[in-house]
C-alpha angles and dihedrals in degrees: 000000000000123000118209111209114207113197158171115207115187125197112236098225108035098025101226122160136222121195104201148150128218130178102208130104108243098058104174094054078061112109106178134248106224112127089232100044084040104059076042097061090034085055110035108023139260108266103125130149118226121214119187114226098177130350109210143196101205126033102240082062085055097040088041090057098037094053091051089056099041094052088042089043096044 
């Protein structure tokens, strides 16, 4: 069975944050793939903390969540 990850990873000097999802199973040696999180991480480090918000077994659970912090989060 797969398990869907849904979190928010914040970088621990700028304070930046990343809403994103992952499927393996080692989520917090996830570091994320989006342009903008990734020259971020290039520039300023990777040191981040993960936090996990919801962890899923299909993916409109996952959808359904992400959606609702996204839109809370902006």
């Amino acid at each position: 069975m797969t398990i869907y990850y849904l979190m928010v990873k914040t970088h621990t000097i700028t304070g930046l944050k990343y809403l994103c999802q992952t499927k393996q199973k080692k989520p917090y040696k996830y570091l994320g793939s989006g342009t903008y999180w990734t020259r971020h991480l290039n520039k300023h480090g990777r040191t981040i903390i993960t936090y996990i918000l919801k962890e899923c077994e299909t993916k409109e659970e996952l959808k359904e969540y992400g959606l609702y912090y996204s839109d809370l989060w902006d």
